[in-house]
N, C-alpha and C positions, 0 to 999 in steps of 0.2 A: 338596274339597281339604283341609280343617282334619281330617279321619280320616287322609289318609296322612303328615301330618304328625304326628300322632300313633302313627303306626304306625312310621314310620321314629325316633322315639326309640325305640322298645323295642330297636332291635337297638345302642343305645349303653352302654356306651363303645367299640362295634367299627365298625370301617367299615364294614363291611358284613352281613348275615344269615351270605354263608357262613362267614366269618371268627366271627361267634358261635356258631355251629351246629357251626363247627369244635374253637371253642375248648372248647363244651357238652359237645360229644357224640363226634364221632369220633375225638380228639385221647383226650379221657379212654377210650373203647373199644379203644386199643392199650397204654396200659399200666393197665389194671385194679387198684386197689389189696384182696386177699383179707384182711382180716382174720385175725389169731388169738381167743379169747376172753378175751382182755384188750382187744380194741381196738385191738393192735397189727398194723402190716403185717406178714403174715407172707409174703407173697411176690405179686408182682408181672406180672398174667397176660397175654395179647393177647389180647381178646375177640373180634375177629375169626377166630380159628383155631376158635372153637365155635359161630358162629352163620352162619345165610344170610345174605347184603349183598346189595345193588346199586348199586351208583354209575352214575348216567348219564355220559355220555363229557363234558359240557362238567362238569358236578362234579368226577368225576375229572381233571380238566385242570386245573381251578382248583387242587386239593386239591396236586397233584405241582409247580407251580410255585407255591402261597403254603405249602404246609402239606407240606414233603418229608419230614419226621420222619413225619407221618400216613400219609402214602403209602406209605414202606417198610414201617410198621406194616401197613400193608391189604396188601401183595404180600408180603412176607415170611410172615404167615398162610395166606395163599390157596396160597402154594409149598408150605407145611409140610402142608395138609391136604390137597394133592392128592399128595403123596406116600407117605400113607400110605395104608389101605384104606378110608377114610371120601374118600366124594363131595369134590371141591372146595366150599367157601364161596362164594366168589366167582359172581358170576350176570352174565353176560355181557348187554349191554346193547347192543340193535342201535341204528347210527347211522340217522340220517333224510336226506337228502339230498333237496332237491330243486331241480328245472331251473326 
């Protein structure tokens, strides 16, 4: 027990892992900051529109009612790269269901 008590501080000061993972990683993957060579922002990219993802269906559930800025981030990509001649990004993720 005194491990997942120490495990459950690392994901503080956030409520919870996805909330940290969100705040980490998927949150900063939709507006990307590109540097110029001074250091400065030179423009501001959605990393999503140039790489493969997958979100599981309860991830992405969580992500679209806590995180709806990330969400659009992630759909608004996934719309822009299947519209052009490049494959969608987006990897569809089969649900599990059982009786």
């Amino acid at each position: 027990m005194a491990g997942s008590y120490r495990n459950a501080r690392l994901r503080l000061p956030y409520h919870d892992w996805n909330e940290r993972i969100t705040a980490e990683c998927y949150a900063p993957n939709g507006a990307s900051r590109i540097l110029d060579g001074e250091g400065r922002i030179a423009k501001i990219v959605n990393n999503y529109a140039a790489i493969n993802f997958n979100f599981g269906p309860t991830l992405l559930s969580w992500i679209q009612d806590k995180a709806p800025e990330t969400y659009r981030d992630i759909l608004d990509a996934d719309r822009a790269r299947a519209s052009t001649a490049s494959p969608a990004t987006g990897l569809p993720s089969p649900s599990v269901t059982t009786t």
